[in-house]
C-alpha positions in Angstrom: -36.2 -20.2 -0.4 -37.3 -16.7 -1.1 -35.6 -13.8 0.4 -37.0 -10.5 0.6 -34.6 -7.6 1.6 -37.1 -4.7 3.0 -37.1 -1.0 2.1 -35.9 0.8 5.6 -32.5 1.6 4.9 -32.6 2.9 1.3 -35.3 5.5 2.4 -33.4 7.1 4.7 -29.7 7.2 2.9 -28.7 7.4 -0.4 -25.2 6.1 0.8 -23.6 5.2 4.2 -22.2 2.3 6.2 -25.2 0.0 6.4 -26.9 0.6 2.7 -23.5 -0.1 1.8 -22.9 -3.2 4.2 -26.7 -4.3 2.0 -25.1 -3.3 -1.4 -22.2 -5.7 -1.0 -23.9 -8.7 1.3 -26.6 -8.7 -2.0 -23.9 -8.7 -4.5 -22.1 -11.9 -2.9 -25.6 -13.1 -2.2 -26.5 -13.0 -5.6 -22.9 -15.0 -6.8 -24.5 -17.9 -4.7 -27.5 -18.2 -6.3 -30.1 -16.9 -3.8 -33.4 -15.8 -4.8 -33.8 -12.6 -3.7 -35.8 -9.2 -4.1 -35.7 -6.0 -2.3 -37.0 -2.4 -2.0 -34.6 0.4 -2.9 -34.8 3.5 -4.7 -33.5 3.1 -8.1 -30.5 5.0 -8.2 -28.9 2.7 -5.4 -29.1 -0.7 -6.7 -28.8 0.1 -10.1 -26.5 -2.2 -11.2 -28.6 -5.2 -9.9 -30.1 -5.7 -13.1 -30.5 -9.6 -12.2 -32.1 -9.1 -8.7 -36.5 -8.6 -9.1 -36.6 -4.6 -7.3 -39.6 -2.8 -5.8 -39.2 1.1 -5.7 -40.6 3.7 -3.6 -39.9 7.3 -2.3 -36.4 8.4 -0.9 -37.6 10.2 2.4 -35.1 12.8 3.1 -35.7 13.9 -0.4 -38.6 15.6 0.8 -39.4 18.2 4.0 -39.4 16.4 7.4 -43.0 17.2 8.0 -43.6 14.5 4.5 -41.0 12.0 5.8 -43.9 10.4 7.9 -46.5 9.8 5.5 -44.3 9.1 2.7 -42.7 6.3 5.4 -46.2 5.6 5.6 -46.8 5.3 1.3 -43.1 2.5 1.9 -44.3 0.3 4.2 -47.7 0.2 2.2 -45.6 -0.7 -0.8 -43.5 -3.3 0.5 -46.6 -4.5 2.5 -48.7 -5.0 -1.3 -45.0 -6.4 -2.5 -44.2 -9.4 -0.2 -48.3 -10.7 0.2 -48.2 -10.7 -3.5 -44.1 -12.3 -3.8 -44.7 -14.8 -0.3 -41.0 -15.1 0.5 -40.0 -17.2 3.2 -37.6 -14.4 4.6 -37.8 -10.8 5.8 -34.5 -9.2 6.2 -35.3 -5.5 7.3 -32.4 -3.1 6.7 -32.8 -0.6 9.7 -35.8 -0.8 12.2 -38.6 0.1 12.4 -42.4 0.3 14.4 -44.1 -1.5 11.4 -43.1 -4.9 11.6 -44.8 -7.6 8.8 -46.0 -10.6 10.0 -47.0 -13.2 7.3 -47.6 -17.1 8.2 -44.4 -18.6 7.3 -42.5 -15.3 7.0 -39.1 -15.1 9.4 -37.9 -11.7 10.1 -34.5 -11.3 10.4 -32.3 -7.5 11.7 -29.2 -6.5 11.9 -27.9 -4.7 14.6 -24.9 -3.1 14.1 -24.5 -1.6 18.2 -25.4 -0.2 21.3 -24.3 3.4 20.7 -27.6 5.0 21.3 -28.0 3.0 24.7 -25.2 3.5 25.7 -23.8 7.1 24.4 -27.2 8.9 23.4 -28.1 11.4 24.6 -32.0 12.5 25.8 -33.2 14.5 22.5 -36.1 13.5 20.6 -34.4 11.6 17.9 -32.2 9.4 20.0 -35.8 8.6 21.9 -37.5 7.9 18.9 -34.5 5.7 17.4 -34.5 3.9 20.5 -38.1 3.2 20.5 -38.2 1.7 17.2 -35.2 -0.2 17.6 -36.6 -2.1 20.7 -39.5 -2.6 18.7 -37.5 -4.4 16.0 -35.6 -6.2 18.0 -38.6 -8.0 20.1 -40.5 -8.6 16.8 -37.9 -10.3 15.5 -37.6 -13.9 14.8 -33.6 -14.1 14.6 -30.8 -11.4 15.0 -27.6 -11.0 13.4 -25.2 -8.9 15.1 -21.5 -7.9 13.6 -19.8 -8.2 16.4 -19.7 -10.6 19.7 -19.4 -7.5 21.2 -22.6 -5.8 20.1 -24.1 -9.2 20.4 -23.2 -9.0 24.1 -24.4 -5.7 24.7 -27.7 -6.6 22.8 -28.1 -9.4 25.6 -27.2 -7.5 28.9 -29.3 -4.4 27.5 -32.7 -5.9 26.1 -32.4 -9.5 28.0 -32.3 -11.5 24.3 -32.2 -15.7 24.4 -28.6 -16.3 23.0 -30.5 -18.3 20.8 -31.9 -16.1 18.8 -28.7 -14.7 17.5 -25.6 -14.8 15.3 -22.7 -13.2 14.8 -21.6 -12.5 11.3 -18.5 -10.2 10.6 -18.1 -7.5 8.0 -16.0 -7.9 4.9 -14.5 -4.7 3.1 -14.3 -3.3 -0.6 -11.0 -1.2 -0.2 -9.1 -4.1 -1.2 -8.3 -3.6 -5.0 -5.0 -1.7 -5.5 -5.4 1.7 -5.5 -3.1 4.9 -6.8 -0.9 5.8 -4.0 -0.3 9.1 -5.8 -4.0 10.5 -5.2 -2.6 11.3 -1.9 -0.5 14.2 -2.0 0.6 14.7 2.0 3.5 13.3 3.4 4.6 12.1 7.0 1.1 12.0 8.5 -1.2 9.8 11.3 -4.6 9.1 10.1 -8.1 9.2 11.6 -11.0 7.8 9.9 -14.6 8.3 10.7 -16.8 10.7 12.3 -15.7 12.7 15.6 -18.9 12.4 17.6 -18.1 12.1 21.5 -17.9 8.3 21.7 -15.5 8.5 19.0 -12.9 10.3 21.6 -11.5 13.5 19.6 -10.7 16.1 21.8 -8.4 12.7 23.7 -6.9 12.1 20.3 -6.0 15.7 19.8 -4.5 15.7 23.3 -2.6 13.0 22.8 -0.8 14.2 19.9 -0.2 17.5 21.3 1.9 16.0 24.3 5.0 14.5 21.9 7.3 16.7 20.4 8.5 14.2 18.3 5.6 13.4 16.7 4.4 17.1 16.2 7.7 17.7 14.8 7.6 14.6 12.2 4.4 13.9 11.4 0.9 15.7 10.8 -2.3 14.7 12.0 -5.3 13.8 9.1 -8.6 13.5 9.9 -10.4 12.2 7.0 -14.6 12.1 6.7 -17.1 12.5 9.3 -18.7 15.8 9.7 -18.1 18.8 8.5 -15.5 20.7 10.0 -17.1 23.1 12.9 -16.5 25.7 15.6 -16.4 23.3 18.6 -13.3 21.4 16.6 -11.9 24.2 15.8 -12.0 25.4 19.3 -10.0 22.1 20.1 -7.4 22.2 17.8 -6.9 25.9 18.6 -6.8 25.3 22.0 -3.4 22.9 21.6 -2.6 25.7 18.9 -2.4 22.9 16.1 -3.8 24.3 13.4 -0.8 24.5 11.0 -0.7 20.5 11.9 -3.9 18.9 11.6 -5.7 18.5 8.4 -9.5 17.7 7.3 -10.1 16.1 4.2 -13.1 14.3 2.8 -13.4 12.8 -0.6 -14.8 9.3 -2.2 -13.5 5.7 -1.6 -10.4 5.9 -4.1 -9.1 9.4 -2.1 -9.8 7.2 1.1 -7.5 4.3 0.0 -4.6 6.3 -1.4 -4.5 7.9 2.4 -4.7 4.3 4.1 -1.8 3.5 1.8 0.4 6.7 2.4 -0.4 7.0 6.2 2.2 6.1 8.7 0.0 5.1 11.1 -4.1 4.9 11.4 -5.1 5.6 14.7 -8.7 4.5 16.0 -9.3 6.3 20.0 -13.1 5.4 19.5 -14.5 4.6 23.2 -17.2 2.2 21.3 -17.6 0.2 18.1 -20.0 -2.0 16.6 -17.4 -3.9 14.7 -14.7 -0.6 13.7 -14.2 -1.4 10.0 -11.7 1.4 9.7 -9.1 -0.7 11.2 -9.7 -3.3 8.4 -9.7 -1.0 5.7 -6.3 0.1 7.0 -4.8 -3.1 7.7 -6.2 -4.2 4.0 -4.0 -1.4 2.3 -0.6 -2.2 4.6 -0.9 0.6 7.0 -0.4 -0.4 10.7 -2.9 0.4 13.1 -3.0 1.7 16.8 -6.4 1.6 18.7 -8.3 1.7 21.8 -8.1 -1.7 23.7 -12.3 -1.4 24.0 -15.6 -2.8 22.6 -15.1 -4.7 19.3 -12.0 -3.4 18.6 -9.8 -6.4 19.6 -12.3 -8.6 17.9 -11.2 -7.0 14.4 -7.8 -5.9 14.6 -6.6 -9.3 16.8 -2.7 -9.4 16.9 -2.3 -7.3 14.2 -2.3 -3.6 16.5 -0.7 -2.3 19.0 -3.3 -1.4 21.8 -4.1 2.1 24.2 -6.6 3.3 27.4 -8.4 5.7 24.8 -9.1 7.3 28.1 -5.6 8.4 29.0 -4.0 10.7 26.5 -0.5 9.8 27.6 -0.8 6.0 26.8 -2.0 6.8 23.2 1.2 9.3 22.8 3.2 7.0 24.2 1.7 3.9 21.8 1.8 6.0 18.6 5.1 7.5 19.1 6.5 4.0 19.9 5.2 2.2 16.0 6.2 5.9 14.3 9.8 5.6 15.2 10.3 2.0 14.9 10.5 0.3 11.5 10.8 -2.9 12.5 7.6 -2.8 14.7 5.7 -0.9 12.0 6.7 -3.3 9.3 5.9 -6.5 11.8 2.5 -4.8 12.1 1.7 -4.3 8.6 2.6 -8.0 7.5 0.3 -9.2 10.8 -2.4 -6.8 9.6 -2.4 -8.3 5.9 -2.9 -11.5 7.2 -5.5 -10.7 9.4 -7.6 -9.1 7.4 -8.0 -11.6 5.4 -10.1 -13.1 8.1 -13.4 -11.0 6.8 -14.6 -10.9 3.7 -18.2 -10.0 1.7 -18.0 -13.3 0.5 -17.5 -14.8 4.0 -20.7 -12.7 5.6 -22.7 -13.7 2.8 -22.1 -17.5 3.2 -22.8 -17.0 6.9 -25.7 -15.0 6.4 -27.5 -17.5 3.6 -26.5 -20.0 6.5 -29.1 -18.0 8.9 -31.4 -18.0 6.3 -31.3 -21.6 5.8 -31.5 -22.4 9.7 -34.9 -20.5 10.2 -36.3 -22.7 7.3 -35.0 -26.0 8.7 
C-alpha cells in the first residue's frame, strides 16, 4: 500500500493546527512502516529525510491576485506526481475544487468541523471555503472526522452515509516536561486560542468581571490568537480590566510553562471540532473548566468541571468554585492526567493506517 499525502494544506500555512495535526500523524506514520509521500514546501517537513517529498510553491508567499494560478502550477504538480508514483491512497490535507481521480486511487479528508456552517458569516471567503469544502466532501471516498461531534454535524449538515466515516481523535506534543520558570506571572486563569465570536470572549470577560474574589486573586491570560485589537480592547475597557488581563503570545515551550503555572484553563468556546487546548492543559497538570457544548465533553470526559458558556454567571460561579478549593483542583488535575492519556499521535496514526487498510480490503 502506497500513501500519498497531497499538497493543500502546506500551500496555504507555513504553520497552524492542521499542518501540524499532518506533521505529527506522518511522523508516527512513518514509525509504523508506511510507505508514504507527500507535497510540502521544503521548509515544513524538513526533518523527513526518510519520507520520498514533492515541492511546490507556498501561496501566501506571493500577492493574492498569484495565489490562483500558482494553486493552479500545485495541483498540476501533484497531478504529474501521483500518475507517475500510482499510490493506492489520496489523503488531501484541506479541500479543495480539484479533486484527482485515478482507477484504484481512494481519496480520503479530514474534517476537523462545522464552524463555517454553522458560525460563518456571508463574506466572500467563508462562501468560497464553503464551496470547496462541500466539494471535497462529496468527492470523497471515506472521511475522517476528529470528533463524533463534528462527525455528527457532518451528517445532519451535508446528509453523509455513516458509512463513509470514522472518527479518529487528536494526540498532542506538549507532553515532554517543560521549564516551569519560562513563565514569569503568578496567580492567573488561562485562555488559549483565538477569540473569534464562536469562541465566546466578551462572555468570558464578563464572567470574570462579576467575582470579586477572583478579580482580587487572580489575573486573567489570554494567550495566542490574534493580535490584540480595538474591539478587545473596547471589551476589557468596558469592565475596566485592563490592569488585570494580559495578552501574551510566544512558541510551544512559552505555551507549556503557562499550562503548567496556570491555576486554572478556562475553555467558554460555543463550538469545537475536537478543543485540544483542554488536552494540552490537562497533559501539563493544570485543571480545566469549560463549556458543557460540542466536542468538549468528548475530550475532557470526567476530568473538568463543566458551564452554560452562555450564562456569565455559571462560568463565575464554576471558576470561582475549583480556584478556591484545593482539594477539587487537585482531584481535577490527577483525573485530567489520566485522561489525557486517552489520545495520543501514536493512537491516531494506528487508527488512521487502519482506514487506509479498510479502503484496500
Amino acid at each position: 500500500m502506497k500513501v500519498h499525502v497531497n499538497y493543500q494544506i502546506f500551500y496555504q500555512q507555513k504553520i497552524g493546527g492542521i499542518s501540524n495535526y499532518y506533521l505529527n500523524l506522518l511522523k508516527e506514520l512513518h514509525k509504523l512502516n508506511v510507505d508514504i509521500t507527500l507535497n510540502a514546501p521544503i521548509n515544513i517537513f524538513e526533518d523527513f529525510s526518510k519520507i520520498d517529498k514533492k515541492f511546490g510553491v507556498n501561496i501566501n508567499s506571493y500577492p493574492k491576485f498569484l495565489r490562483r494560478t500558482l494553486g493552479d502550477l500545485n495541483f498540476f504538480i501533484s497531478e504529474k506526481y501521483i500518475e507517475y508514483n500510482q499510490p493506492n491512497i489520496l489523503h488531501n490535507t484541506f479541500y479543495s475544487e480539484k479533486i484527482t481521480k485515478r482507477k484504484k486511487l481512494k481519496n480520503i479528508i479530514t474534517v476537523y468541523d462545522m464552524i463555517t456552517e454553522l458560525y460563518g458569516n456571508k463574506n466572500l471567503n467563508y462562501k468560497n471555503h464553503s464551496i470547496k469544502k462541500r466539494i471535497s466532501i462529496h468527492n470523497s471516498d471515506y472521511i475522517i472526522c476528529i470528533s463524533e461531534n463534528t462527525k455528527k454535524d457532518l451528517i445532519n449538515i451535508y446528509n453523509i452515509d455513516e458509512k463513509k466515516i470514522s472518527v479518529v481523535y487528536l494526540g498532542t506534543n506538549l507532553m515532554e516536561k517543560g521549564d516551569i520558570k519560562l513563565c514569569k506571572d503568578k496567580d492567573f486563569i488561562l485562555y488559549v486560542g483565538s477569540r473569534r465570536d464562536y469562541k465566546n470572549f466578551e462572555n468570558l470577560i464578563k464572567a470574570y468581571s462579576i467575582s470579586k474574589k477572583i478579580k482580587n486573586d487572580f489575573n486573567l491570560v489570554f494567550f495566542g490568537g490574534e493580535k490584540y485589537s480595538s474591539v478587545d480592547a473596547d471589551i476589557v475597557n468596558g469592565y475596566n480590566l485592563e490592569k488585570n488581563i494580559k495578552f501574551i503570545s510566544g512558541n510551544n515551550l512559552l505555551l507549556q510553562s503557562y499550562y503548567m503555572n496556570a491555576s486554572l484553563f478556562v475553555y467558554p468556546s460555543l463550538y469545537e471540532g475536537f478543543g485540544l487546548p483542554i488536552l494540552e492543559a490537562m497533559v501539563n497538570s493544570c485543571p480545566v473548566v469549560c463549556s458543557n457544548t460540542t466536542s468538549l465533553p468528548e475530550v475532557a470526559g470526567q476530568a473538568a468541571e463543566y458551564f452554560d458558556p452562555k450564562n456569565p454567571e455559571d462560568i463565575s460561579e464554576k471558576m470561582e468554585r475549583i480556584l478556591f478549593d484545593n482539594y477539587l483542583s487537585k482531584e481535577l488535575i490527577g483525573k485530567g492526567i489520566i485522561q489525557s492519556k486517552k489520545f495520543s499521535w501514536r493512537k491516531c496514526a494506528e487508527e488512521t493506517l487502519q482506514v487506509y487498510k479498510n479502503l484496500q480490503s
